[in-house]
N, C-alpha and C positions, 0 to 999 in steps of 0.2 A: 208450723205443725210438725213437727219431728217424732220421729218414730225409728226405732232399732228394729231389722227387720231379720229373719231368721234365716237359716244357713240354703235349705234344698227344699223343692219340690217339686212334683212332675206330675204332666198330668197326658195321660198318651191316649186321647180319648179318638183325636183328631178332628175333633168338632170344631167348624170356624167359629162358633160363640166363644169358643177359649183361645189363649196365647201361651205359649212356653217360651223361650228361648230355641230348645232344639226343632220347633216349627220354621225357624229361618230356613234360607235359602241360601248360600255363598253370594258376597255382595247386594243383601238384601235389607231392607231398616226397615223401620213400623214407627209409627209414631202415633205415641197414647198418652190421652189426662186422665188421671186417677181421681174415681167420682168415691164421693160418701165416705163413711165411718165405722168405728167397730160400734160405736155406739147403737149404730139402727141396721147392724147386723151383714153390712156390705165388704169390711175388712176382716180377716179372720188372719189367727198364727198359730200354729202349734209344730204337733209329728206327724210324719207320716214312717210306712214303711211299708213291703208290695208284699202280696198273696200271690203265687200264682199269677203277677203280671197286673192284679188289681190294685188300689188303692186302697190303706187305712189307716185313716184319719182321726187324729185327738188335739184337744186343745190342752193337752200335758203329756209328757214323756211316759209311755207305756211300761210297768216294770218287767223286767227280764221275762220272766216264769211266764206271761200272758202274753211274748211273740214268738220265744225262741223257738216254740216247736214246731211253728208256721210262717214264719219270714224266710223270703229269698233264701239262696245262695250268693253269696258276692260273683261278681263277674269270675268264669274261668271256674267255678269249685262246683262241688255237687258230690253226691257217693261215689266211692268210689275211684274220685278222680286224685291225681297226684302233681306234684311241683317240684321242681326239684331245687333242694334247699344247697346254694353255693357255699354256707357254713357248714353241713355236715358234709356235703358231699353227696348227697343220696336223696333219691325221689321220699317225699315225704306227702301225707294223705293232704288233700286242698280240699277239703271241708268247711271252709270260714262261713261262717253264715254273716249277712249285713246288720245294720244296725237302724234305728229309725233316725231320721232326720228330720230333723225343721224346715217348715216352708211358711209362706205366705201368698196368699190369694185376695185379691180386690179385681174389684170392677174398673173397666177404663175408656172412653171413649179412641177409638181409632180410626185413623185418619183413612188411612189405606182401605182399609176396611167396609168401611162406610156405616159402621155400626159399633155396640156395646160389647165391649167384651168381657169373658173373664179371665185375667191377668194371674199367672202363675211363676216362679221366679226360680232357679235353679243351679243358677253359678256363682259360688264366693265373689268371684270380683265383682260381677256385677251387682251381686247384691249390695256390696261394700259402696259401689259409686254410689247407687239407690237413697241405701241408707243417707250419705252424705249429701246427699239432694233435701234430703225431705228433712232432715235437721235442719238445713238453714233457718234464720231467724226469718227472713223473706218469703221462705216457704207455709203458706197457708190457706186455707181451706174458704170459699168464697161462700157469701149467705144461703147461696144456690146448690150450694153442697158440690163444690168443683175445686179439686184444687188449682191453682193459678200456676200450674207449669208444665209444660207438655215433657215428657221423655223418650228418648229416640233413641231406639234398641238397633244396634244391627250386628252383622255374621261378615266380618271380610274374609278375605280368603286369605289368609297368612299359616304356612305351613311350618313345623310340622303339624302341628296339635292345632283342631277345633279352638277359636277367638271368640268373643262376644264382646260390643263394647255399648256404652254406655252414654251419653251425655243429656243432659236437663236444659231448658229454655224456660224464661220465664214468660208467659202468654197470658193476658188476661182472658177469660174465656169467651167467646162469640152467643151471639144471641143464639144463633142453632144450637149450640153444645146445651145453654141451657136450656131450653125447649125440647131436646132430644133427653136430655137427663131426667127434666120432671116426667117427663111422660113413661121413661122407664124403670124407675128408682125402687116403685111400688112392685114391681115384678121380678125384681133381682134380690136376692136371701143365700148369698157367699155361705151361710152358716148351712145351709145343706150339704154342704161339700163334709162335714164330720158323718153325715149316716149315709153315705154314698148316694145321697138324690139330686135333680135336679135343680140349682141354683134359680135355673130360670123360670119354675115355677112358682114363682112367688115367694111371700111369709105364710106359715101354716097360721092358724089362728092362736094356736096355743102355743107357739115359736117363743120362745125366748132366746138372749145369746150368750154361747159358752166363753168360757175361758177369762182370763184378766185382760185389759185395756192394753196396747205395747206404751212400754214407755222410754223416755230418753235420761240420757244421764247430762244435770249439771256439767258446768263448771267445777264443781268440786267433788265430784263423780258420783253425788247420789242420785237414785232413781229419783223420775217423777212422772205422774201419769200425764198422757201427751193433750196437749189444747188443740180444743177447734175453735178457737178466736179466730178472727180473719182484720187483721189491721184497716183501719176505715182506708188509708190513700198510702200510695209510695209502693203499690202492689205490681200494679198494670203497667 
């Protein structure tokens, strides 16, 4: 079940129903199976980019004209403020405004936790392990709508710079996971996260889901949209 998953997202809500990465601790790990699909609205991809410290959210890249005059400042810029450029020589205005980024959000069981969460992802490499997790050919989606691999996020403490690291297990899933799944699957809707609502209030009635499927690329490097086959044996 492969998927290409997108670059940044953040989510600073501080609600334990969600996960980010910068929620870690220094020598802290989590350990989560990524439940469901984009198909019945529990995987979502697109941009985002902040207001004022909020989130906004699309299942396509925003064009210029309809953020520029309301997104952020990049870290460090704002009116007024300056930098000092070491090619001219001379403080120069630090005005950059950001740009929208790609993220991905799904649902995951957690270990630690003891409950459903919803999974948000925000650093290149780790995304990059991710992605290469969930390419695998072994990598796939169980009837129960669970993927068959657990992944375990953690924060060491390796200075200078903030670490995240990454690795995948392959787990067939436990009778509780799935028991704990069905009973919650009907009340999780990832696809709220585009109008800023509450995921865990369920599907609206007249919910539909945005945006196109992720897909993987070939061998020969063409797209294709991703399978939820789940191989009968050789999984567990």
């Amino acid at each position: 079940m492969p998927f290409n998953l997108p670059a940044e997202y953040h989510d600073k809500s501080g609600d334990n129903r969600y996960f980010n990465l910068s929620s870690l601790s220094k020598d802290e790990e989590i350990t989560l199976r990524p439940c469901g699909t984009f198909e019945d609205g529990h995987w979502i991809h697109g941009f985002v980019y902040w207001v004022d410290g909020q989130p906004k959210r699309s299942p396509v890249k925003p064009l210029l004209k309809d953020y520029i005059d309301e997104i952020d400042y990049k870290f460090g810029h704002g009116p007024g403020k300056t930098r000092y450029d070491e090619k001219a020589k001379k403080e120069v205005p630090a005005e950059d405004k950001k740009s929208p980024d790609k993220f991905v959000s799904f649902p995951a069981i957690c270990k630690e936790r003891k409950n459903i969460v919803v999974v948000t992802i925000d650093k290149p490499g780790v995304l990059k392990d991710l992605e290469q997790a969930l390419a695998r050919e072994d990598t796939a989606l169980t009837p129960d709508g669970l993927l068959n691999i657990k992944i375990i996020f953690g924060r060491p403490e390796i200075k200078p710079a903030r670490y995240y690291s990454a690795h995948t297990v392959q787990a067939k899933p436990t009778q509780g996971e799935i028991t704990n799944w069905k009973k919650a699957k009907d009340t999780i809707w990832t696809q709220a996260l585009f109008s800023g609502s509450d995921p865990f209030a369920g599907k609206p009635a007249d919910a539909s889901v945005e945006g196109l499927p992720p897909t993987s690329r070939d061998e020969l490097g063409a797209d294709k949209e991703i399978s939820d086959a789940m191989p009968d044996e050789g999984w567990g």
